[in-house]
C-alpha positions in Angstrom: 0.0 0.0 0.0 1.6 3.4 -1.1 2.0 6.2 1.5 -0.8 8.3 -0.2 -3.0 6.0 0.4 -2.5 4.9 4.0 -2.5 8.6 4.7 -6.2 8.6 3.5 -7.3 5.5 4.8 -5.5 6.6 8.2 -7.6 9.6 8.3 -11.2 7.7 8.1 -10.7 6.1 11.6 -9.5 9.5 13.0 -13.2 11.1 11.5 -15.0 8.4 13.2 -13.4 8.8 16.7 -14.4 12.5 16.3 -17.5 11.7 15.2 -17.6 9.3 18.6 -16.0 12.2 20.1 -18.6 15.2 19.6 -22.0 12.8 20.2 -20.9 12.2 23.6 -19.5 16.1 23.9 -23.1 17.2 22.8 -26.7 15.0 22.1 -27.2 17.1 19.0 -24.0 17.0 17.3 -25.0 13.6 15.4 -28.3 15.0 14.1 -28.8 14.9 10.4 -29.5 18.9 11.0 -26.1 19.8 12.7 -24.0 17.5 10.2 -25.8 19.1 7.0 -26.3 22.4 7.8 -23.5 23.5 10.1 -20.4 21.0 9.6 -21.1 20.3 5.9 -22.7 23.5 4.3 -19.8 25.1 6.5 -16.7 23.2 4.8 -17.9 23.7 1.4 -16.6 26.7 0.6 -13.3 26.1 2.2 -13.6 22.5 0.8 -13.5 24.1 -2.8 -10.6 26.3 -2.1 -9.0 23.2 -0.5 -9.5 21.6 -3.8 -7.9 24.3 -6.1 -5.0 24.7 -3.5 -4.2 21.1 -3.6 -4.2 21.0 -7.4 -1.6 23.5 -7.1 0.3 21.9 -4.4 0.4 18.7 -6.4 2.0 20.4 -9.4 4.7 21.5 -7.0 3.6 25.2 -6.4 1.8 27.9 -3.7 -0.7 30.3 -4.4 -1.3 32.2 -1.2 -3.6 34.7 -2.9 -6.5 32.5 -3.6 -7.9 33.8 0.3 -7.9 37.2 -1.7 -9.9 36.2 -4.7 -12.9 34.8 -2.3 -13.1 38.1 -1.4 -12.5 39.9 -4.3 -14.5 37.9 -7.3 -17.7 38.5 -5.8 -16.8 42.3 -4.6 -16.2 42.6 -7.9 -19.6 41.3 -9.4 -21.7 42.7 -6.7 -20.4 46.3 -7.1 -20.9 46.2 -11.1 -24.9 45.4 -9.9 -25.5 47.4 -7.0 -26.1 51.2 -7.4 -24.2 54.3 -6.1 -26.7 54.6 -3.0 -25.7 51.2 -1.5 -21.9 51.3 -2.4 -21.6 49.9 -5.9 -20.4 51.8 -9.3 -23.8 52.8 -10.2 -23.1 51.0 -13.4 -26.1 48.9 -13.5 -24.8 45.8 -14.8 -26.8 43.0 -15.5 -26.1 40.2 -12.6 -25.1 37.4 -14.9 -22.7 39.8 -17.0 -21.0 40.8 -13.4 -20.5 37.1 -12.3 -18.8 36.0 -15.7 -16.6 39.8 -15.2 -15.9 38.2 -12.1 -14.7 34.6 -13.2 -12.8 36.0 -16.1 -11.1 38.8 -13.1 -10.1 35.3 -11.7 -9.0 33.9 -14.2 -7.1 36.5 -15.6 -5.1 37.0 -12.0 -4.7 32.9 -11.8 -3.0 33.2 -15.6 -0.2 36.7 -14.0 0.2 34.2 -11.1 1.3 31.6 -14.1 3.3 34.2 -16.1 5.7 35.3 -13.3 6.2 32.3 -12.0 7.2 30.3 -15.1 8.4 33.3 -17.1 10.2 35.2 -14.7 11.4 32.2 -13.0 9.8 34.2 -9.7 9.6 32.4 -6.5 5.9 31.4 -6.0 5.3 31.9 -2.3 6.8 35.5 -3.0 5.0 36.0 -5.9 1.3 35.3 -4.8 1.9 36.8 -1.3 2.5 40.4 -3.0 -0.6 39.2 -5.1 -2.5 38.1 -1.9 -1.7 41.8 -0.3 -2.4 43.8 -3.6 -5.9 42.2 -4.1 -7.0 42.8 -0.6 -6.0 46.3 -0.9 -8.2 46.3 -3.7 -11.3 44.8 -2.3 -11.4 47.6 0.4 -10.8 50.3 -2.1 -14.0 49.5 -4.2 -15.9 48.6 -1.4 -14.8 51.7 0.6 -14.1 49.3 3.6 -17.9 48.5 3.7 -20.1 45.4 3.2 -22.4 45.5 0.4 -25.7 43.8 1.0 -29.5 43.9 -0.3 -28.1 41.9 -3.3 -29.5 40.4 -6.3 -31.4 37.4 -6.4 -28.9 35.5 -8.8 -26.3 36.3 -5.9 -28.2 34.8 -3.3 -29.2 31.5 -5.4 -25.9 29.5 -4.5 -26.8 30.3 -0.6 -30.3 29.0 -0.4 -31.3 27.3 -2.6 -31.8 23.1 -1.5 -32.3 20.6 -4.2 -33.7 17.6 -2.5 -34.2 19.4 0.7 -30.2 19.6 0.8 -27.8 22.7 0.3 -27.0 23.6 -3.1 -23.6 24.3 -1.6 -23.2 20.5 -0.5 -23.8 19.6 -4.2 -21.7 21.7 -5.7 -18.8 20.8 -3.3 -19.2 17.1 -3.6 -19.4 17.6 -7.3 -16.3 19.3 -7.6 -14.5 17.0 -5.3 -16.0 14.1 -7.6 -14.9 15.3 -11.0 -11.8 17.1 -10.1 -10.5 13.6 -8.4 -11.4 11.6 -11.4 -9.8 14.0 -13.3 -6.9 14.3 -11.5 -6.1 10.3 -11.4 -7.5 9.3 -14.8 -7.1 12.0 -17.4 -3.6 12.3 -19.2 -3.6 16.5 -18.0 -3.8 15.1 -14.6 -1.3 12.5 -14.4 1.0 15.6 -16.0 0.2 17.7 -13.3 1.8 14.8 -11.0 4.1 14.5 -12.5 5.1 18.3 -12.9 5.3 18.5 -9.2 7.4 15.7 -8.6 10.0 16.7 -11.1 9.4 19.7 -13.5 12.8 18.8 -15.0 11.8 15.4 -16.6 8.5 16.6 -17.2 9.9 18.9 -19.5 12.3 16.3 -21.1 9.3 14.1 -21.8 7.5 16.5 -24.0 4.8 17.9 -21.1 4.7 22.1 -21.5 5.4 23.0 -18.2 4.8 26.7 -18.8 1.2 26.2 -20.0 0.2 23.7 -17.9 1.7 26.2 -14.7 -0.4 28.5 -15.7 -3.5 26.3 -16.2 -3.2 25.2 -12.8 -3.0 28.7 -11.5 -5.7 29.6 -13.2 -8.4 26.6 -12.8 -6.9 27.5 -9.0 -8.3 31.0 -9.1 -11.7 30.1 -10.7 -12.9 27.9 -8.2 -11.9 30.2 -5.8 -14.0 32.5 -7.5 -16.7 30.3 -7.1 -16.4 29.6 -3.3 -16.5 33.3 -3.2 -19.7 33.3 -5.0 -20.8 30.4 -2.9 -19.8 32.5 0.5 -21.3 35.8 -0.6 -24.7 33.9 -1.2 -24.8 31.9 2.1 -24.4 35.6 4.2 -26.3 37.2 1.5 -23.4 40.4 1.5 -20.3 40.4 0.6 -17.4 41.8 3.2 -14.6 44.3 2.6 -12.0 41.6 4.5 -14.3 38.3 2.9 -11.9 35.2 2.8 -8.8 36.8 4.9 -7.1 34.2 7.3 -8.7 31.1 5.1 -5.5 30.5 3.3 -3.9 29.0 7.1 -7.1 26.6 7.3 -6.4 25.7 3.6 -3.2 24.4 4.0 -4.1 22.7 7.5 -7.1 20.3 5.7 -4.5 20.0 2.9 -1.9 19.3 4.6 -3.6 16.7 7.1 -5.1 14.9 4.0 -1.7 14.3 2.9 -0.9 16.3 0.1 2.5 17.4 -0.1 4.2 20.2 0.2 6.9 19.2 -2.1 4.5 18.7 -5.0 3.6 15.0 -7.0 1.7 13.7 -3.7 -1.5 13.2 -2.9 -4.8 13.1 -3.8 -8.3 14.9 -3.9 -10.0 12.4 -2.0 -7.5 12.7 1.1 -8.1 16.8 1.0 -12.0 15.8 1.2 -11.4 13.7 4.1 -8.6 16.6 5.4 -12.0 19.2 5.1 -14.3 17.1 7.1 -12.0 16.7 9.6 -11.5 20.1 10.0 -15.0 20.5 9.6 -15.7 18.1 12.6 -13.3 18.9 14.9 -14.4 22.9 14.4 -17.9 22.0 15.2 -17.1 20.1 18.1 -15.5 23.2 19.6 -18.4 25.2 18.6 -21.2 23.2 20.5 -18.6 23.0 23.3 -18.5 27.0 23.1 -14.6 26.6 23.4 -13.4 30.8 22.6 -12.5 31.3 18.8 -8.9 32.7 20.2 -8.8 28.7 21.4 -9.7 27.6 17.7 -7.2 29.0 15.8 -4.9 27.4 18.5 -6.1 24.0 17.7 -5.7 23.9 14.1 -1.8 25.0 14.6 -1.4 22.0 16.5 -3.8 20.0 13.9 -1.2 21.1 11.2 1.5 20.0 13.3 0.4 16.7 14.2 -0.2 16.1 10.7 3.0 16.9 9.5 5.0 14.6 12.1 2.4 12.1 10.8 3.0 12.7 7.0 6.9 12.2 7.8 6.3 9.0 10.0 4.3 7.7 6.8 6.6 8.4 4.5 9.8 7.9 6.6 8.7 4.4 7.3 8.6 2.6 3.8 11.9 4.2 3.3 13.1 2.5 6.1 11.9 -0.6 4.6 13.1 -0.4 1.3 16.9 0.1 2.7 16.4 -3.0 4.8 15.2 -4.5 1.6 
């Protein structure tokens, strides 16, 4: 059994003890309501930007700005619609010509992400920390530091609407997770993406196009972080000057504790799902326990660093055996 894999399968046990866990902590934490509407309608936007980090991360890269664009894509979108009098431009935009302005925004910051990295050979943490700090600047300045609320009803779709009495945003985080897994372990693009991350040098010598396919990544990256943004903005029904900042850290803690690696070429999409419920869990548990939020954030630093002595244990360990071998 490869190490990716008994990462994964290590973390199902570990989800069921806290599932144990928080249903003795609290009688209504295993209720069909609590588990739908508070730890899974909660994850799914972080469980999207989870999945376009770890795309990312498998291809051997960062991209710290995608926190920015889950504020930003929908700040965008929403100020095109709204009018002067409640903080937008006053431009009147029709709200489905403002949501694609605000994918192709995205998309457009995913690809200059791509271009300095590959073409300018520009360190990528760097790079889309500067990119990180210059959106959020941006987000305040066209928001004037405000929220922007009494929104269209195409914005608020993705929050409330519930196909088969379940949260839209459930589906389209489970979708996502779905397809984007499949893709990633069965289409050709994928298996380059692998392998780009675990050694861009014989990538290259074996005919993939790094350069394009760095920038792909960066930008599929920034689109469904778009989305999540969308997908936020409709569940508070307003959309916040500082929306998505600090959700980066939680990114790379469920990414991180699923077992993708920060070295690129390991890991999969299935073992970030199971890194976001976890998260997802253990964050609920320390809600019904009404442990402080300052306590919270502590929690998930030593979440991360847990994980990462138990990634090194799992990967340390069939190296041992294959020098005994």
């Amino acid at each position: 059994m490869s190490p990716a894999v008994r990462r994964e399968l290590a973390l199902v046990p570990v989800i069921i003890a806290a599932l144990i866990v928080g249903t003795i902590l609290s009688p209504t934490f295993l209720t069909a309501n609590n588990l739908l509407n508070n730890v899974l309608v909660n994850s799914s936007v972080l469980g999207i930007v989870v999945v376009a980090e770890s795309v990312i991360l498998i291809s051997g890269y960062f991209d710290l700005s995608l926190e920015s664009i889950v504020g930003l894509a929908p700040m965008v979108a929403v100020w095109l619609v709204l009018p002067s009098s409640l903080g937008g431009s006053g431009l009147g935009i029709p709200s489905w010509l403002a949501i694609v302005a605000c994918f192709a925004v995205s998309a457009i910051i995913g690809a200059i992400n791509g271009l300095l990295v590959t073409k300018l050979k520009l360190n990528a943490f760097i790079v889309t920390l500067a990119m990180l700090t210059l959106l959020r600047g941006v987000t305040t300045g066209i928001s004037g530091g405000q929220t922007l609320s009494r929104l269209p009803a195409e914005f608020l779709f993705l929050g409330s609407a519930r196909p088969f009495g379940i949260s839209i945003q459930i589906w389209i985080f489970v979708v996502v997770v779905i397809v984007v897994a499949a893709f990633m372990q069965n289409h050709p693009i994928g298996r380059k993406v692998y392998a780009l991350g675990g050694n861009q040098a014989a990538a290259a010598s074996a005919g993939i196009k790094t350069t394009k396919l760095t920038i792909a990544v960066f930008v599929f990256g920034a689109l469904l972080s778009a989305l999540a943004g969308l997908m936020l903005t409709g569940r508070i029904a307003s959309v916040t000057s500082d929306q998505g900042n600090g959700l980066i850290f939680t990114v790379f803690a469920a990414a991180v504790i699923g077992g993708i690696s920060l070295n690129g070429g390991q890991g999969t999409i299935f073992g970030a799902f199971c890194g976001v419920l976890l998260l997802g869990i253990i964050q609920n548990i320390l809600t019904l326990s009404r442990v402080p939020s300052y306590w919270i954030a502590a929690i998930y630093g030593l979440v991360i660093l847990c994980a990462l002595i138990f990634n090194y244990l799992a990967g340390a360990r069939p190296r041992r055996n294959t020098q005994r071998a």
